[in-house]
N, C-alpha and C positions, 0 to 999 in steps of 0.2 A: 835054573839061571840065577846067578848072582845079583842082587837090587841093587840100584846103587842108593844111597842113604843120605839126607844132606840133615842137618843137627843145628837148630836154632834154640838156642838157650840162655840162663844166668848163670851160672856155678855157682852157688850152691851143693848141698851136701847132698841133698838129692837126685841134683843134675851129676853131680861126678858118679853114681853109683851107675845112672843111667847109661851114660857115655861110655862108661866102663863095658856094659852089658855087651853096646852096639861094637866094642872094638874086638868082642870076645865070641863075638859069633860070625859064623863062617857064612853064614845066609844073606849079609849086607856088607856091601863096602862102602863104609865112609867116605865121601869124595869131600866134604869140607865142611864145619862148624864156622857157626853167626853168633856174635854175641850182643846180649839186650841188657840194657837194663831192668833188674828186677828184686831178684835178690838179694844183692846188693847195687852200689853204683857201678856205671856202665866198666871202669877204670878197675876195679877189682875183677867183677864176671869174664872180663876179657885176659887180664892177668891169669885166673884162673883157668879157665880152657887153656892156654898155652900153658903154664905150670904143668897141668895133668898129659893133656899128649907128650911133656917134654919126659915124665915121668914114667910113659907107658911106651917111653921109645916110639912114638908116633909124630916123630917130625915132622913127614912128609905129607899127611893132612894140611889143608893150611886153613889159616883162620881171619876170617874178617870182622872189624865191628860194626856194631852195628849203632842205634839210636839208645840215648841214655833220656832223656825226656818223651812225655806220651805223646799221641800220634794227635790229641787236639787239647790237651788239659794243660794245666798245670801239674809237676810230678809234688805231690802232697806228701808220699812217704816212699822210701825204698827198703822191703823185706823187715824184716823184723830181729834188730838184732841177736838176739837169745834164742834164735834157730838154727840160726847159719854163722856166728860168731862175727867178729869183727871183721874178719878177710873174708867171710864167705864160705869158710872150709872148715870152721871150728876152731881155729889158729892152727893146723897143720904145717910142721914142719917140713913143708916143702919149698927148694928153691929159689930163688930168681929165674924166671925163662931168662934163656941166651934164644928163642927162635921169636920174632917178631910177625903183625898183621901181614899179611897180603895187600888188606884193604881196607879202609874206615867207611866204606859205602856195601853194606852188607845188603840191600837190595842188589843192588849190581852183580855183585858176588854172588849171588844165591841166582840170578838171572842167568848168565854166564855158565855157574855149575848145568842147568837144568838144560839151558836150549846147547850144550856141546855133551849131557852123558850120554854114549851110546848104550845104556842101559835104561828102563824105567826108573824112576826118580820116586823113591819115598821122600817126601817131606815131613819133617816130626817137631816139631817146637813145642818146649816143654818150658819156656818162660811168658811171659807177655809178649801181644801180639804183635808187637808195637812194628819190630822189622818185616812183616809179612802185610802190613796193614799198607806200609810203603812200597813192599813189592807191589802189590796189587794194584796200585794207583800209577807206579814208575814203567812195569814193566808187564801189563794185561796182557802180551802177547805170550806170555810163558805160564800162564794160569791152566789152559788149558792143556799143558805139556808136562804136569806132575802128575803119575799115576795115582798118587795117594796120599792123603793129609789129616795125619793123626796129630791132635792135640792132649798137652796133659792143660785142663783147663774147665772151670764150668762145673755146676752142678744144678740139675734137678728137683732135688728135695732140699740140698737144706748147704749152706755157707759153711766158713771156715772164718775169712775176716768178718763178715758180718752173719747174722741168722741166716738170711739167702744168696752171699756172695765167694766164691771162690777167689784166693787171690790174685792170680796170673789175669783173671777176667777185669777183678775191682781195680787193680793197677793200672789198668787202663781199656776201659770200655767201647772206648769210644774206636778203640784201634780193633777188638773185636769184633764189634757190631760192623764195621766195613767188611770184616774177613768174611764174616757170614754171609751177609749179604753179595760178594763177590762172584759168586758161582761157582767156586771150588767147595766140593764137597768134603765137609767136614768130620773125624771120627773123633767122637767129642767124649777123652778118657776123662771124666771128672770124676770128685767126689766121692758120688754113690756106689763106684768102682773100686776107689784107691782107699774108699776109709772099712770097705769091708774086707779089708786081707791087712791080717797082723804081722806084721812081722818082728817075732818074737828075738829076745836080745839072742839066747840061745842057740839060735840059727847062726851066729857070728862066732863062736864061738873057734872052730878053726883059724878066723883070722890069727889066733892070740901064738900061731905058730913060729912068729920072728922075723916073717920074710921081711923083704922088702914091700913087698905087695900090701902084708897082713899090718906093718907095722902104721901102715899111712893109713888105712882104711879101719884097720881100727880104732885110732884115733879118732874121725870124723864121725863115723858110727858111734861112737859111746857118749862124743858131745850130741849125736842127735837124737838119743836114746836119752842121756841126762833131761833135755828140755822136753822130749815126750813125756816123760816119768810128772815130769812138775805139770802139764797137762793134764795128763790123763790117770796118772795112781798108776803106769804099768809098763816096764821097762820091755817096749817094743816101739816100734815104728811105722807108720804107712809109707813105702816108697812108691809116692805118687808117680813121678818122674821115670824109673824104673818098669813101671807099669804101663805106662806109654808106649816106652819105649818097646816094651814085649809084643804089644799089641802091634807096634812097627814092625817087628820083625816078623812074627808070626799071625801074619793076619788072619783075621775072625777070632782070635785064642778066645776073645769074651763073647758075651752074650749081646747083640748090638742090636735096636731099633732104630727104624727110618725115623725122623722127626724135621721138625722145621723148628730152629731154634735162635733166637734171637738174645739182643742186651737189653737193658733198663739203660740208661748215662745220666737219668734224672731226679729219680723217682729219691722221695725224703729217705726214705727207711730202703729201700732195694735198687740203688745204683752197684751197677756190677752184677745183678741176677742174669744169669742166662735162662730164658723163660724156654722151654721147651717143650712144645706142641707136639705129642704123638698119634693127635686125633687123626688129623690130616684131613681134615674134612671143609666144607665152603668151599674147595678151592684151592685148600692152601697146602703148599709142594716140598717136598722134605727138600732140606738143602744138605742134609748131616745124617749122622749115627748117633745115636748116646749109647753109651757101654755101661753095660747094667751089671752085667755078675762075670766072674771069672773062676774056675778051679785054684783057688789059693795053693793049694799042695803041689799042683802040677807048675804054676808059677813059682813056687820057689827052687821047686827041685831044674827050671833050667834056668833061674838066676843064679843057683850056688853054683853048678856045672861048670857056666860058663865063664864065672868070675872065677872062680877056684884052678881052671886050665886057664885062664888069661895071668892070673898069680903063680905058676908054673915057669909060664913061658920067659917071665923077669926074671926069674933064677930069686 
């Protein structure tokens, strides 16, 4: 049976690889993409998703936005320019959308999708939690009507913006720690998952064929490969986002523990930590998954698959 799929995100370069995956597999239908502030500002990430579905021939998705400010803070920074470029895409030569929002209340939106799919309902957000933090508060009665809720977000061992923070969590905490705490059960793809699978420039390599497909994605890919290189001394990438998103599709693909997992929103040196408990002990009740390991080889080989037939199908 077909899932049906709903997609809360930023665009991002990571988020499009993502989005790409979920339009290119047969396992999920898309029923509607939310956009967040994160990545970039709310005004571009929203641009962005319509740009890409207008580009993937996916009009008929529709797209709502969502919240550009956090769900209790002041917004202190948005992404980091020198990962995701000025637009968010790496400057990708890609259009103006001619399709516009549905909706600028992307709780509503995501409300709506969820109590009318006649299918199970994946939910996936792969930017901050900011839009879900307001579901949860606007519309509790569709909480317990999503089959399943994978996050690319959070880490266990060790940060990314800061020594113990991931960004999607540090951007706004305080919109997480609600979600946790909510009662939807969380599959918490962080980090310790997305930083152990390389994904080498190599791998992209067929992009360089000309298409229409290759010529966009290449592009974005090489500016997020350029700004890994200055990271890390090694022209590859982690597609966090991407990796989410697999775990969406094919649930269990990782290695997953029960936990009960929580935020800091205060703490001097670890605001933005997702502390994660897999003792489970005194008492205390897993609310989530953390995803531990995954077959790198086996993930890439249905990332290339289905991105490579999705770059087909454009001609």
């Amino acid at each position: 049976m077909t899932r049906a799929l709903l997609i809360d995100t930023d665009p991002g370069i990571d988020d499009a690889v993502a989005i790409a995956l979920a339009l290119g597999s047969p396992e999920v239908n898309v029923i509607g993409i939310s956009t967040v502030g994160g990545n970039s500002g709310l005004a571009a990430t929203t641009n962005n998703a319509l740009r890409l579905l207008e580009f993937f021939g996916r009009t008929d998705i529709p797209v709502a936005s969502g919240y550009d400010e956090p769900y209790r803070r002041a917004k202190t920074e948005t992404g980091y320019e020198p990962v995701h470029g000025h637009d968010g895409l790496g400057g990708v030569d890609l259009p103006a959308p001619t399709i516009k929002v549905v909706s600028t209340d992307a709780p509503a939106f995501l409300a709506d999708k969820i109590r009318n799919s006649p299918d199970p309902v994946t939910l996936v957000a792969i930017g901050p939690l900011t839009n879900i933090a307001h579901l949860v508060d606007q519309h509790p009665d569709v909480i317990p009507m999503i089959d399943r809720f994978v996050i690319m977000g959070g880490a266990a061992r060790t940060g990314n913006v800061t020594p113990v923070a991931e960004f999607n969590i540090w951007h706004d905490p305080e919109a997480a720690k609600r979600v946790f705490a909510s009662g939807l059960v969380t599959v918490m793809v962080g980090l310790d998952v997305t930083h152990s699978v390389k994904t080498h420039e190599s791998l992209w390599n067929w992009l360089k064929d000309c298409s229409k497909f290759g010529k966009v994605f290449d592009h974005i890919l090489t500016s997020y490969t350029n700004t890994y290189e200055t990271f890390y001394g090694e022209r590859m990438t982690h597609q966090h986002d991407a990796l989410a998103m697999a775990e969406a599709i094919w649930p269990n693909l990782m290695v997953l523990e029960p936990a009960h997992i929580d935020v800091e929103c205060s703490g001097e040196l670890t605001t933005g930590m997702t502390v994660t408990d897999t003792r489970l002990r005194n008492g205390v009740k897993s609310n989530g998954f953390v995803a531990w390991t995954i077959d790198g080889d086996d993930f890439h080989a249905k990332l290339m698959s289905r991105l490579s037939a999705l770059a087909k199908s454009l001609g």
